[in-house]
Each structure stands twice: as structure tokens, then as C-alpha cells.
C-alpha positions as CSV (number, residue, x, y, z in Angstrom):
1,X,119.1,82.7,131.9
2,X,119.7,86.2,133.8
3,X,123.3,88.1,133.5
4,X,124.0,86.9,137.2
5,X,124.2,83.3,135.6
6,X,126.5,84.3,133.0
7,X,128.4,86.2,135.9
8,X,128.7,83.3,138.3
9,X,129.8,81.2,135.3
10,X,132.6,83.7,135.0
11,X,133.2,84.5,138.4
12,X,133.8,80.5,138.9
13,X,136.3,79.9,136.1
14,X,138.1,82.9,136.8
15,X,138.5,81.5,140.7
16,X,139.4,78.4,139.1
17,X,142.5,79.2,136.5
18,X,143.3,81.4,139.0
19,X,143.7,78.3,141.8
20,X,145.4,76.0,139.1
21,X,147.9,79.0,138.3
22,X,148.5,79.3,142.1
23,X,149.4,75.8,142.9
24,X,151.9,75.9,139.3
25,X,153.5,78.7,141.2
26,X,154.2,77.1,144.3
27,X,154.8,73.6,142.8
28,X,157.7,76.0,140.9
29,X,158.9,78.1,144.0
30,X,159.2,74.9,145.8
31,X,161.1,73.1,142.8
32,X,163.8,75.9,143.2
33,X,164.4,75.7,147.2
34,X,162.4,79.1,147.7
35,X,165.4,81.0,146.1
36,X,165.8,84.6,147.2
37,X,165.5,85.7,143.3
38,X,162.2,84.5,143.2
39,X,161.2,88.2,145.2
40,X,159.8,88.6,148.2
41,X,156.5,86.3,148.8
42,X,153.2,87.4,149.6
43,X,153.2,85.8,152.9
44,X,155.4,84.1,155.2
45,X,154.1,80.8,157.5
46,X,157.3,79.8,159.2
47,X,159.1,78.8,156.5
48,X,155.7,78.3,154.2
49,X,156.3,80.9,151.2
50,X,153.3,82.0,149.6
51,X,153.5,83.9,146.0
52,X,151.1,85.4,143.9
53,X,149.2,83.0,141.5
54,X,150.6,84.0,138.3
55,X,153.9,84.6,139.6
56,X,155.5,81.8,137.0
57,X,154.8,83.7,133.5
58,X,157.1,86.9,135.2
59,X,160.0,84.2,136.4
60,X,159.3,82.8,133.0
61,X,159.9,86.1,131.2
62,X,162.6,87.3,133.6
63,X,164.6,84.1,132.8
64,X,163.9,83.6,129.4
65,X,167.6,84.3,128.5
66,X,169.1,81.7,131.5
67,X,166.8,79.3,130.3
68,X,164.8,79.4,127.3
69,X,162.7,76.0,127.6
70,X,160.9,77.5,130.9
71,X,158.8,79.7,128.7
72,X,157.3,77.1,126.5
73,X,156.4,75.2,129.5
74,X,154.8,77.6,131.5
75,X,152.9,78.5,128.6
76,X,151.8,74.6,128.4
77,X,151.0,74.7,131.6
78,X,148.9,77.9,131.6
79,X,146.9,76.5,128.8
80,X,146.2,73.4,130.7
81,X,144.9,75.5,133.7
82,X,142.7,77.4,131.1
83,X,141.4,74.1,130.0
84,X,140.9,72.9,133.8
85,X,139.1,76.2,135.1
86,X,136.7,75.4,131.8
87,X,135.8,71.6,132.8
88,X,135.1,73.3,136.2
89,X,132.9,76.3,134.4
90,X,130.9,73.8,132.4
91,X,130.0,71.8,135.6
92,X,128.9,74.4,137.4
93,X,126.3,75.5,134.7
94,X,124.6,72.4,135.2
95,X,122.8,74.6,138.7
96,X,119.7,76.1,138.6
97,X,119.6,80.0,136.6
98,X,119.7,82.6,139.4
99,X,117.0,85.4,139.2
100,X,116.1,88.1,141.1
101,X,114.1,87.3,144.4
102,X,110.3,87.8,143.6
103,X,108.3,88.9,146.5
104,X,106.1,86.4,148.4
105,X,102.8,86.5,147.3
106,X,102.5,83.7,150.7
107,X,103.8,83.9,154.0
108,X,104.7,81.5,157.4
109,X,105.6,78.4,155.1
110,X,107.2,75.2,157.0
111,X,110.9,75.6,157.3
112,X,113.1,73.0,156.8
113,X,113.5,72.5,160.9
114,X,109.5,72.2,160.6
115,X,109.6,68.9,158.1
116,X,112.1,67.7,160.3
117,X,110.2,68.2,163.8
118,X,107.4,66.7,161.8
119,X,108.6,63.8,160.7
120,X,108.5,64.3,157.3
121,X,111.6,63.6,156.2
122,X,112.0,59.8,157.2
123,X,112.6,57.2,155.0
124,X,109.9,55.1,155.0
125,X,106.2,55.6,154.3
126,X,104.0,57.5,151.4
127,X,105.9,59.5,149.2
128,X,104.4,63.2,149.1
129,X,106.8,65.6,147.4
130,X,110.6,66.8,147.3
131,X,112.3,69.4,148.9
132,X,115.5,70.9,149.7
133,X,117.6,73.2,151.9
134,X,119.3,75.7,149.3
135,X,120.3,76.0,145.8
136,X,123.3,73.7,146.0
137,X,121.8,70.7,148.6
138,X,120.4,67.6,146.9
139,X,116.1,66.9,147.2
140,X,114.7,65.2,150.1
141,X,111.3,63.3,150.3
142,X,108.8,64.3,152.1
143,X,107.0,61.0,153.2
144,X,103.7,60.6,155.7
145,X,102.5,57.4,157.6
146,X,98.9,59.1,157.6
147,X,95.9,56.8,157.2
148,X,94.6,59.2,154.2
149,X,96.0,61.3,151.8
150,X,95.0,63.9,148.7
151,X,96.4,64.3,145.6
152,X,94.7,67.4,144.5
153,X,95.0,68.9,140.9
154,X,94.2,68.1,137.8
155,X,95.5,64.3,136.2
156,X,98.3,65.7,133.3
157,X,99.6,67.2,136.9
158,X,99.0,64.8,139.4
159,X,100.4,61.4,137.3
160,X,103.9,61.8,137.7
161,X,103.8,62.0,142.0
162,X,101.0,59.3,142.0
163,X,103.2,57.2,140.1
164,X,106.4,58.8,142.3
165,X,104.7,57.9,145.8
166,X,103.4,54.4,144.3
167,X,106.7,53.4,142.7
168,X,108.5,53.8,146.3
169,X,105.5,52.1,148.1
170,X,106.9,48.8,149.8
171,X,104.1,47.0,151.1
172,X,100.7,45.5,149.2
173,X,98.8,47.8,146.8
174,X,95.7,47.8,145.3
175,X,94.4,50.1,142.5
176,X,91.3,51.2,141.5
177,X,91.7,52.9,137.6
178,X,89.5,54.3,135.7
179,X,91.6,55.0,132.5
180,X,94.4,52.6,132.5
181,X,97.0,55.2,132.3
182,X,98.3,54.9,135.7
183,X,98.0,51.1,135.8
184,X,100.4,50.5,132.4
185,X,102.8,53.2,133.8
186,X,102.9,51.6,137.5
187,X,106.4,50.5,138.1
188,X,106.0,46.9,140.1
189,X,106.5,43.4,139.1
190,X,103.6,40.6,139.1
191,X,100.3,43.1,138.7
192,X,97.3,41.2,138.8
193,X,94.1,42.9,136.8
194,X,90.4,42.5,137.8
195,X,88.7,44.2,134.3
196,X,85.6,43.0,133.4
197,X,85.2,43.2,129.7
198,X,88.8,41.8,129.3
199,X,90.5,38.8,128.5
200,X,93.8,39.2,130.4
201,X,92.0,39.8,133.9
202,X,91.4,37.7,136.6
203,X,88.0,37.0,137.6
204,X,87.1,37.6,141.7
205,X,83.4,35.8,142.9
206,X,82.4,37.9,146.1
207,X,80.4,35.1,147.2
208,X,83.0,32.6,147.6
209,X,85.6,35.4,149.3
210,X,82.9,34.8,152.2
211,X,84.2,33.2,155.2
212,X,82.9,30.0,156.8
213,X,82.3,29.2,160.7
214,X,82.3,32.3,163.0
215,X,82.6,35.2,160.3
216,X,80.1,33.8,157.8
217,X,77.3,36.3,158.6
218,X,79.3,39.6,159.2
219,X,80.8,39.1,155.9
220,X,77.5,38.6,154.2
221,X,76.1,41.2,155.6
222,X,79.4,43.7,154.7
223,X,78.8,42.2,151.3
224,X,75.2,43.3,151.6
225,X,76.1,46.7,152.9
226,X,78.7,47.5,150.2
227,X,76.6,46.0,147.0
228,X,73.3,48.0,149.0
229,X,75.0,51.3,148.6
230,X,74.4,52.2,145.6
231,X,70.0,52.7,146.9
232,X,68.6,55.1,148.7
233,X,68.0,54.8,152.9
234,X,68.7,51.4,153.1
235,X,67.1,49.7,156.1
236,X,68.7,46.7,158.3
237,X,66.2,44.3,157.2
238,X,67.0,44.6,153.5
239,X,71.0,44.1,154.6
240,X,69.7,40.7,156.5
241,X,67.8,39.8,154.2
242,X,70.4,40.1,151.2
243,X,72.5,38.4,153.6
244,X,70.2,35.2,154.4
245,X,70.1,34.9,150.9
246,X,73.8,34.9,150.3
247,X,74.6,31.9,152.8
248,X,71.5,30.2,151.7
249,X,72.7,30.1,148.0
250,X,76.2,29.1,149.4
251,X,74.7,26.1,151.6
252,X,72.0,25.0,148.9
253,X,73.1,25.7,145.4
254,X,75.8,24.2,143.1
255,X,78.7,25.0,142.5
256,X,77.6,27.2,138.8
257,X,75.3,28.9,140.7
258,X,76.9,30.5,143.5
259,X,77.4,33.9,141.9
260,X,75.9,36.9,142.0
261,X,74.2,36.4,138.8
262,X,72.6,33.4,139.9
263,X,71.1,35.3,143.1
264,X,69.4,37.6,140.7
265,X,68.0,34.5,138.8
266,X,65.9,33.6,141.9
267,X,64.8,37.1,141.9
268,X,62.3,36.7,139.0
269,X,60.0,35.3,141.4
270,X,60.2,37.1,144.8
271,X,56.7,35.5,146.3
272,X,58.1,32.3,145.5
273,X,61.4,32.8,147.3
274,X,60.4,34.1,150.7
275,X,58.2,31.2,151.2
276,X,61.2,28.7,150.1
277,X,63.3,30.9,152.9
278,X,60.8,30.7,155.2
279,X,60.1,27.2,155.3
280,X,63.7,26.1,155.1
281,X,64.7,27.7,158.0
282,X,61.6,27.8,160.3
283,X,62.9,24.9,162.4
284,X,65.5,26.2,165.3
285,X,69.1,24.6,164.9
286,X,70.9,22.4,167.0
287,X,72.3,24.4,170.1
288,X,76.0,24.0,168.9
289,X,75.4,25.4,165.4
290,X,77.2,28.2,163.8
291,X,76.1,31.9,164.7
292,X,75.1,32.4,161.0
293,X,72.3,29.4,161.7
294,X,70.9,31.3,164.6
295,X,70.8,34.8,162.6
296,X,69.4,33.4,159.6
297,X,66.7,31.6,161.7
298,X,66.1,35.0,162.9
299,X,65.9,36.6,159.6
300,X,63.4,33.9,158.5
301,X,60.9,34.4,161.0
302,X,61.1,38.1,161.0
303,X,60.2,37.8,156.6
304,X,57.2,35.4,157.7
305,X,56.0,37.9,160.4
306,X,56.0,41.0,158.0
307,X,56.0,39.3,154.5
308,X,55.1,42.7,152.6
309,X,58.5,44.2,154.1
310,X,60.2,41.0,152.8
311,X,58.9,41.9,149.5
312,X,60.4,45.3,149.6
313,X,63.6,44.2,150.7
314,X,64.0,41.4,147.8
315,X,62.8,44.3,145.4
316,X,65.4,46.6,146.8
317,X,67.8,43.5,146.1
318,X,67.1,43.1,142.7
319,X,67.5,46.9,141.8
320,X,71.1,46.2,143.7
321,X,71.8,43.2,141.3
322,X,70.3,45.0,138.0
323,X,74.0,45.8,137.1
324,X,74.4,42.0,136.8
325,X,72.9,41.8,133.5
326,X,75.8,42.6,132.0
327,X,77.9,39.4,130.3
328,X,81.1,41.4,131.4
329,X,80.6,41.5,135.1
330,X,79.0,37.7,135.0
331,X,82.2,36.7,133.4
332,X,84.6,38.4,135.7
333,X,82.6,36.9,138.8
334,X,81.7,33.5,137.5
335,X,85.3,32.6,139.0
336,X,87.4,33.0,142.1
337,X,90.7,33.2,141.1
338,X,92.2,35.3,144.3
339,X,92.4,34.3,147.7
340,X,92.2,37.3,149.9
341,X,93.4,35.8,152.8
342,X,96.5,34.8,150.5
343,X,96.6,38.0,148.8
344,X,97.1,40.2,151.8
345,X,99.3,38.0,154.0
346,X,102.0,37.1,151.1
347,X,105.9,37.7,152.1
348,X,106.2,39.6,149.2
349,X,104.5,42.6,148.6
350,X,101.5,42.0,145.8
351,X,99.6,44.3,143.4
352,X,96.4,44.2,142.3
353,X,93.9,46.5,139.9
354,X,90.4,47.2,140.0
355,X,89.7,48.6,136.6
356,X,86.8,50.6,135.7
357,X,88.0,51.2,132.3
358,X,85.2,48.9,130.1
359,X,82.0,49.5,132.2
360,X,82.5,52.6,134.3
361,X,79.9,53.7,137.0
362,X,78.0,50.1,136.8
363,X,81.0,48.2,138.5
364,X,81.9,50.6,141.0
365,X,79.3,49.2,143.7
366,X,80.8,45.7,142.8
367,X,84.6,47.7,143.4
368,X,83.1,49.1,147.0
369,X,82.4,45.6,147.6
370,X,86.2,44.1,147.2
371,X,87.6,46.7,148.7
372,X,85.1,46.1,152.0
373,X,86.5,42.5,151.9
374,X,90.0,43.3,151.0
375,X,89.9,45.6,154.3
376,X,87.9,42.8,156.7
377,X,90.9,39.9,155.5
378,X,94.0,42.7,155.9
379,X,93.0,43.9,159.6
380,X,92.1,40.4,160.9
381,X,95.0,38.6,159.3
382,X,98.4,37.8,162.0
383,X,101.0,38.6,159.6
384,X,100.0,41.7,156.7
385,X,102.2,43.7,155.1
386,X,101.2,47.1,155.3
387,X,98.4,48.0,152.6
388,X,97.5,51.4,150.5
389,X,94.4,51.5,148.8
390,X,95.3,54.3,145.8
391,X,91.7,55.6,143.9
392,X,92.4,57.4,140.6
393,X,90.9,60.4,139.3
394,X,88.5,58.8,137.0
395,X,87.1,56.1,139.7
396,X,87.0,58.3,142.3
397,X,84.5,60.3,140.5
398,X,82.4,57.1,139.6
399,X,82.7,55.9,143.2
400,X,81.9,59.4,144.6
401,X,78.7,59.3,142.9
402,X,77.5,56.2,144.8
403,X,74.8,56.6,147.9
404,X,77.4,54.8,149.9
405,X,80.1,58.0,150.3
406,X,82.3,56.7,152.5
407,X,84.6,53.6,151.7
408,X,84.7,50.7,153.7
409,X,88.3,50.9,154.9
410,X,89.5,50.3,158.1
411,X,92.3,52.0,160.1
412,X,95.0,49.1,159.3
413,X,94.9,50.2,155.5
414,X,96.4,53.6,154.2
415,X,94.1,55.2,151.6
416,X,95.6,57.5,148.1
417,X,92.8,59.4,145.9
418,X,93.9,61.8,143.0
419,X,91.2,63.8,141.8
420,X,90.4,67.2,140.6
421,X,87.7,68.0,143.0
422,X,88.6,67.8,146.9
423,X,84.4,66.9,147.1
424,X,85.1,64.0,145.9
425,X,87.8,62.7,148.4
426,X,85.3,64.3,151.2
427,X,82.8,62.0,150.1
428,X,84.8,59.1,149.9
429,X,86.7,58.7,152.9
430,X,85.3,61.6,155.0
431,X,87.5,63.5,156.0
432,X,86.6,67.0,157.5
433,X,88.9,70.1,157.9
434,X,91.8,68.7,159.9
435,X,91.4,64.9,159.1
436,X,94.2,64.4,156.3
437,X,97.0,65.9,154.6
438,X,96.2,67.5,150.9
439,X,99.2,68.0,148.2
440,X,97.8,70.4,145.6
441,X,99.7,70.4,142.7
442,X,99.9,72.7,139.4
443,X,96.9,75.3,139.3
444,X,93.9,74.5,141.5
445,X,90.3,75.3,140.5
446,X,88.6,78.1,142.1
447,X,86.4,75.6,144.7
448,X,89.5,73.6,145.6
449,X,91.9,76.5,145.8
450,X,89.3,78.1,148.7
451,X,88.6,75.4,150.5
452,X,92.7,75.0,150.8
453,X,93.2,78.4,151.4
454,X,91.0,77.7,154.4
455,X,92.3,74.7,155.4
456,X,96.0,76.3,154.9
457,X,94.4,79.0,157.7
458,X,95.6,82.5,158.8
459,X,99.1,83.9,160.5
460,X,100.3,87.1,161.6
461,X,102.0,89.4,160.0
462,X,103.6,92.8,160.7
463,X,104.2,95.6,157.9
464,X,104.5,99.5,158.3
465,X,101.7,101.7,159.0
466,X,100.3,103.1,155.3
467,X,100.0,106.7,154.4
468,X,102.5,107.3,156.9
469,X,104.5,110.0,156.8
470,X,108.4,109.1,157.3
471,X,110.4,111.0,159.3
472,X,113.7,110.6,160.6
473,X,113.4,108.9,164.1
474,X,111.2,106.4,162.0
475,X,114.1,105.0,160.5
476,X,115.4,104.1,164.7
477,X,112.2,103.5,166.3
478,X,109.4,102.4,163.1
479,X,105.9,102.0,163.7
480,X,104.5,98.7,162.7
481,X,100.6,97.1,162.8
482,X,100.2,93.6,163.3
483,X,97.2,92.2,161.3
484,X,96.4,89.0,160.3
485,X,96.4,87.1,156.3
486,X,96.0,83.8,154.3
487,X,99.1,81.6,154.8
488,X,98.3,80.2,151.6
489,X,96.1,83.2,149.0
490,X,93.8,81.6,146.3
491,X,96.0,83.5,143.8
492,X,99.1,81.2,144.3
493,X,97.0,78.1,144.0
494,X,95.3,79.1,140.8
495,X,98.6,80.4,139.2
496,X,100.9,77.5,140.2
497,X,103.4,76.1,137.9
498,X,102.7,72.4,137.0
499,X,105.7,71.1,138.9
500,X,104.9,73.3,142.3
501,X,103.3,71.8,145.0
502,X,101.6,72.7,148.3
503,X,101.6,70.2,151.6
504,X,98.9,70.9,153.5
505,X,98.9,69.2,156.8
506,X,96.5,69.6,159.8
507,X,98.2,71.6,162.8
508,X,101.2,72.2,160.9
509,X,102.6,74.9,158.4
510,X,102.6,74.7,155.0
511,X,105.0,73.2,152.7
512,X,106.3,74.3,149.7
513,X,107.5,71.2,147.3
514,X,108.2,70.0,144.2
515,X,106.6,66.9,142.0
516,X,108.0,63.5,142.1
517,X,108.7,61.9,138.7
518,X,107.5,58.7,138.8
519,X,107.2,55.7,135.9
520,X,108.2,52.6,134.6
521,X,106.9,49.1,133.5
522,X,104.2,46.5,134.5
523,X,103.6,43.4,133.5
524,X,99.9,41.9,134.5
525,X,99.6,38.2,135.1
526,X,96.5,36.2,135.6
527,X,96.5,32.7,137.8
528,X,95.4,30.1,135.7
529,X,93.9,28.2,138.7
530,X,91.2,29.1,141.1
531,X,91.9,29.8,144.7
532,X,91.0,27.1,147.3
533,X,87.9,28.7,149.4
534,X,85.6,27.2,152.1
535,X,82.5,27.8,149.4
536,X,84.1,26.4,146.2
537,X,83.0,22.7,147.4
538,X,79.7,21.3,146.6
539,X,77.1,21.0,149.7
540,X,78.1,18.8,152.3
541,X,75.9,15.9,153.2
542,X,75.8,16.7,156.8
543,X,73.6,19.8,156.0
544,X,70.0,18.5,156.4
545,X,67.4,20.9,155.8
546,X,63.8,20.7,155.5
547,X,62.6,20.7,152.1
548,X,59.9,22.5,150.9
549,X,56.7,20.5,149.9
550,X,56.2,19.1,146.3
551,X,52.8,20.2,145.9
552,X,54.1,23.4,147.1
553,X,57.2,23.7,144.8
554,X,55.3,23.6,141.5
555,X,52.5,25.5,142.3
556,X,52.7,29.3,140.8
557,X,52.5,32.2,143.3
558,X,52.5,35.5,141.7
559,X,53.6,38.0,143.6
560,X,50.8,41.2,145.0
561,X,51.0,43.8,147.5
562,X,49.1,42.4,149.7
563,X,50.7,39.2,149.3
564,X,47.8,37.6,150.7
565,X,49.2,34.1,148.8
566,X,52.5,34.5,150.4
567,X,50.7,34.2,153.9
568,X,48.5,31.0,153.2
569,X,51.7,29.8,152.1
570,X,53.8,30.2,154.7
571,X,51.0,28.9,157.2
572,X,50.4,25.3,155.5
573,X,54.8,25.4,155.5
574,X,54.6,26.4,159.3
575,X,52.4,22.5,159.5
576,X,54.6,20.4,158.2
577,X,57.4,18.7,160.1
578,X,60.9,19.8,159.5
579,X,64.2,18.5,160.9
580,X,66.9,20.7,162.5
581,X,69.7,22.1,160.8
582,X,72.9,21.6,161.5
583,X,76.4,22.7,162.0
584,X,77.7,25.0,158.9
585,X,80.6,24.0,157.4
């Protein structure tokens, strides 16, 4: 604390005993009818008589002889004004220390008529920082209704304003942690956890979040797509062929098999399988059958025209389901214990968390893949609450990693990532120079504090010509050059204090904030029943399709690259007679 504290400490209890001394004196002037042996006031108001504020000790001592009990009491009553201008001293220490004004090491920061043309200081939306007017005006929060939004720094910094903008969220969030810090400090009631590898999760199929009727074959083939990231260039056919195979375990296999798990079990013989698909869907549906029929169909023949590619594509498949050998994801997809449709369109606002904690980088494509779902029911359901996706440190580096970059959210959900490396949010929502606002809090690493120091951008200054010599009309007319500097130098980002912050905001200026303090308690809660889905019954009777012959069925094809078997086989299946399919339930 600097000596201009201490003074304004004095300078305010001195103001104050001597305002509780001035109003004794009047209360006692007015007592005795403004008699003329009180002296002549200080001022004169027509009729209002103003005397000096310690006027009643001298008419105390004056009058001590006349009356010898007013000198005791104005001594009581001093001391009580000594005591008053001290409550009023200690509550006034409580302000922030004053120092001496540092010069800027930045310059052309966002003025507090800036946040307000901008919008930033509503009342509803994401939660980004606090600032405030002057020294003795209370904080405001800066919030944002922008689709994406940075948390840049590292996590002992970034926690408390995650947990700040989360805690004053009001609509549906969902959570991918990797370190379970953020998910026990998250302040909401009625959490629900999706952890494979723990007991007190629930457990999510992505098979059975698939819609039935008109959607059935986008959302396989978004499933596909999301679960197919994680491999190198991959092609359409593999996407509609890991798709074909998705509704066709849905519409032939039982209930204990329609998992992801048990698509990898009819892996072990690929050969095998794209004769099975071939044959059972090489007769042309009825003409009002579902769309899925039709691009299955289309699928099918395409395998038993270029069987070899088919191959590649189940292959590529397999390496896609290799993560599946582990009992902890089996376990937490065996079940579907969350209705999306439910989740997203509840009155109340609901929580959910994708943990990464137990398995790390081998659940993140199966995390890609929930999201892509949770994003497909939230923009085509009537009545959604508004959604924010929020991506930890931790995960978004395992996600980050993936082939698939960007993640598949659409423009009805918001989208939170905290990381330490502004690649990483890049990657993952792809963003570009002016796509989304970045908070950098606490010191900044050397790539991330030039890559805001771009973003932050350039503004004129003017300063006095250097080397010059002064002279005396300098000091009427001075001579100035204009030249252009960083709005925001890498030296203030790597030498920030932990609880400074930086907005960032495409097309505006620069904000200079403070870290919101965020916290509390969760509890997490698990349904103990499953959620009603179109998939979860067992096949319907009015599905008829062909089956594959019995001499066919046991016989052993090994699978070749040439896959010379493959084609005999699917020729003798092309003879036989098959029946139509029909409508998809």
C-alpha cells in the first residue's frame, strides 16, 4: 500500500469528524434561536446561519462558568464524532490501493462507450470477463451471443472464468472433460456423466440414437463420417458402406447385438460379409419404401460391381472400430440410456459430460460422434433451449489430434474451448483470423501471444519527433509524426498477471478485463432406465428380406485381393429368387 492510500485514508476521516462536528454545531446554534452571542456566522442564507464546524468546543469554553454541564457534553459528543469519522475511515479502506499511473505499454483499448456500442454489456448470453468504469463503480460482465469462443491461457488460469461463464449459462450444456476438474467444480444441478471406465456413468449406444423413417440414412452416414475421422482421406464409398452396415445391423440383428462392438464382430470375416450384403439387398424395394431402402440398394450394387473396393472400405471400418476392443467403451455403449431428442428439447435446461478421463485419445472419435448427433437432434428439434458445447483443455488436445479437425456443430449450437494452444481451437472449429472472439488470460505463450498480437492488429499513434531539439515556439506549435504500432505488444501478453484478461474481438477494439470467479457443487445422476428409441425393439415381422442360401451360409470364404471367391459368390446369389423389401420401420 503507497502513502497516497494512507493519505486518502486520512484525508477521508478528517472530512468526516469534521462534517459530524459541523452538523453538532448547527444542531447547537439552532437549539439556542441563533443568539447574537454565538458571533457572527460564516455565512448568511436568508435567515440560514452557517458557523464554523468546531464552533461548539469555543461556546463550550466561553460558557463554561454560565453553565458547567455543556463542557462535558460537547466533549461526549466530539468523541462520538471521532468514533463516527473512524467507522467511515475503515470502510473506505476496503477500495482498491492507489499507485502511481504506469505508462501503457498498449494503446487504442475499447472504452467503456465501445463495450456498450457493442453489445457487450447485456445481460444475457456467454459470460467473457468483468469490467468497470472507475475505481469506485461496481464490475460489469462482458457477455457475447457469438457462435464460438476462446479461452486462451493456460488451465490454473483459465478454470475460474470457464467455470464463471458456465455457472451463469441458462440454457442446455454439454461438456467434454478431460481431467474431471471442471466437471466436479461445475455449479448446476442434475449432471448426467457419460465415462467409460466408470460405474456412476450413463451408458449412450450411437446406434440406437439413429433415427427411423426419412432421416435413417443421413444419420448413419453422419455417424459414419464422425467415427471415420479418426483415418486418413476417407472416400464416400467407405462412409456408405459403414452406413449400409449400420441400418443393416439395426433391421437384422437382435437386440444384444446392435452395438458398435457387435459391428466389429462381423468384421472378422469381411469376404463373408459383402456377399451376405449383397445378396440381401440385390432385389429393388417396393416403390413406397423408405429413402434408406433405395440408398442401401444403391450401396449394395455398387460393393458387387467393384468388390475389391468393398474390401477396402470394410478394412478401413475395422481400423475405425479397433478402439472397440476395449471392455470400457463396450460397456458404456452396450446401453442407451439418453434420449437425444428428450435431452435437447427438455423445459429445463440439462447437463451432460463427456469424460475422457479413463481412456483418453481412444474415445475421442466415439465423443466427435455424440456431439455430431447432439447437433443433428438440437437444430432439427421445434422447441430447444439454446445449447453451448464447452471442450476443456485436456480433450481439446485429444480431439485436436484427430484427422477429423473440425467438429461437427452446426450454427444453432454455441461452442466454448479452453486450451493453451490457439492451434488447437483452429483445428477444431475452424476459425480463421476474424471468425471468433479470443479471451487470453494470465501470461500467453510465445506462439499464442503473436498470433493475438496479430489478430489484436495495428493503430495510429502520434508522439514527438526524436532527437529534436526543443525550442521555445515548440512548446505553442509542437511537431508530431504519426506512425503506426501493435494495439496489443507480445510483451503484455507474456507478462500478464493471472487475473488480467484481454477480449479480442474481430472488427472491434480490444478489451481490457478481469477473470470471473466461478465454482460450486454438482451432483451426477444416472437414469436407471433406458430411453424409448425407434431401434431398441426387436425386428419387425413386416421386414421380409431375402435370405442368403444355406449351402452358401456355411461354406468358408477367405478373404484375397483379388477376391476372385467373392465374385463367384455374388454371381450364383445374383440367380436365386429374392422377394422385395419393404417399408422400414
Amino acid at each position: 500500500m503507497s502513502w497516497l492510500t494512507h493519505l486518502r485514508t486520512i484525508v477521508i476521516a478528517l472530512s468526516a469528524f469534521t462534517l459530524c462536528c459541523g452538523l453538532v454545531t448547527q444542531m447547537l446554534a439552532r437549539a439556542l434561536g441563533y443568539a447574537p452571542e454565538l458571533g457572527a456566522p460564516l455565512l448568511d442564507l436568508s435567515g440560514l446561519h452557517l458557523y464554523a464546524p468546531f464552533s461548539f468546543l469555543s461556546w463550550s469554553l466561553a460558557w463554561a462558568s454560565a453553565a458547567p454541564s455543556l463542557l462535558p457534553l460537547s466533549l461526549c459528543l466530539a468523541i462520538v464524532c471521532a468514533l463516527a469519522a473512524y467507522a467511515v475511515a475503515i470502510g473506505f479502506a476496503k477500495l482498491e490501493p492507489i499507485s502511481f499511473a504506469e505508462p501503457s505499454p498498449w494503446r487504442d483499448l475499447a472504452s467503456w462507450r465501445d463495450l456498450r456500442h457493442c453489445g457487450l454489456l447485456r445481460d444475457e448470453g456467454l459470460a467473457l470477463g468483468a469490467v468497470r468504469c472507475h475505481a469506485w463503480a461496481k464490475h460489469r460482465t462482458i457477455r457475447s451471443d457469438t457462435r464460438a469462443c476462446v479461452f486462451l491461457g493456460q488451465s490454473a488460469h483459465t478454470d475460474d472464468a470457464v467455470l464463471g461463464a458456465l455457472g451463469s449459462w441458462a440454457g442446455t450444456l454439454v461438456l467434454v472433460d478431460g481431467r474431471r476438474k471442471l466437471s466436479e467444480r461445475l455449479g448446476r444441478q442434475g449432471v448426467l456423466r457419460f465415462a467409460p471406465g466408470r460405474s456412476d456413468g450413463v451408458s449412450i449406444n450411437p446406434l440406437l440414437a439413429i433415427r427411423g423413417g426419412l432421416h435413417a440414412w443421413d444419420d448413419a452416414r453422419q455417424l459414419a463420417g464422425a467415427l471415420l475421422a479418426s483415418t486418413h482421406a476417407v472416400p464416400q464409398t467407405a462412409i456408405d458402406a459403414f452406413a449400409l452396415l449400420m441400418l443393416d445391423q439395426l433391421l437384422r440383428a437382435p437386440l444384444d447385438a446392435r452395438t458398435l462392438a457387435g459391428l466389429r464382430r462381423r468384421l472378422i470375416d469381411p469376404t463373408t460379409l459383402v456377399a451376405e450384403l449383397c445378396g440381401r439387398w440385390a432385389a429393388q424395394p417396393k416403390t413406397d419404401a423408405a429413402p434408406a431402402m433405395w440408398e442401401m440398394l444403391r450401396v449394395a450394387r455398387a460393393q458387387r460391381v467393384e468388390p475389391d473396393q468393398a474390401l477396402a472400405d470394410l478394412a478401413r471400418i475395422d481400423l475405425a472400430l479397433a478402439n472397440f476392443a476395449d471392455a470400457r467403451l463396450v460397456s458404456s455403449t452396450s446401453a442407451h440410456d439418453l434420449n437425444w431428442a428428450q435431452f435437447v428439447s427438455s423445459a429445463t435446461p440439462q447437463t451432460l459430460v463427456l469424460s475422457l478421463e479413463k481412456i483418453g485419445a481412444p474415445a475421442a472419435p466415439l465423443v466427435q460422434a455424440l456431439l455430431a448427433q447432439l447437433t443433428t437432434h438440437h437444430s432439427s428439434a421445434s422447441e430447444a433451449s439454446d445449447l453451448i458445447v464447452a471442450i476443456e483443455a485436456d480433450a481439446a488436445r485429444l480431439l485436436a489430434v484427430q484427422q477429423g479437425n473440425v467438429m461437427p456443430i452446426d450454427s444453432h449450437a454455441n461452442v466454448l474451448i479452453q486450451t493453451a494452444d490457439i492451434t488447437h481451437a483452429e483445428r477444431l472449429v475452424g476459425m480463421s483470423g476474424s471468425a471468433c472472439p479470443i479471451v487470453a488470460i494470465g501470461p500467453q505463450r510465445d506462439a499464442g501471444a503473436q498470433g493475438l498480437t496479430e489478430r489484436a492488429g495495428r493503430c495510429v499513434v502520434f508522439e514527438p519527433m526524436p532527437h529534436a531539439i526543443r525550442r521555445w515556439r515548440d512548446l505553442l506549435l509542437p511537431a508530431w509524426m504519426k506512425h503506426e504500432m501493435e494495439r496489443l505488444p507480445m510483451a503484455v501478453l507474456k507478462s500478464a498477471s493471472p487475473s488480467e484478461a484481454f477480449l479480442v474481438t474481430p472488427g472491434q477494439k480490444t478489451a481490457r478485463m478481469r477473470v470471473i470467479v466461478g465454482g460450486g457443487a454438482t451432483s451426477f445422476m444416472a437414469p436407471t432406465a433406458s430411453a424409448p428409441h425407434d431401434w431398441s425393439a426387436p425386428p419387425v415381422d413386416s421386414v421380409h428380406l431375402p435370405e442368403a442360401p444355406a449351402a452358401d451360409a456355411h461354406s468358408l470364404v477367405r478373404p484375397g485381393p483379388a477376391a476372385t471367391k467373392l465374385r463367384r459368390m455374388l454371381a450364383r446369389t445374383a440367380t436365386k429368387p429374392a422377394t422385395k423389401g419393404a417399408r422400414s420401420q
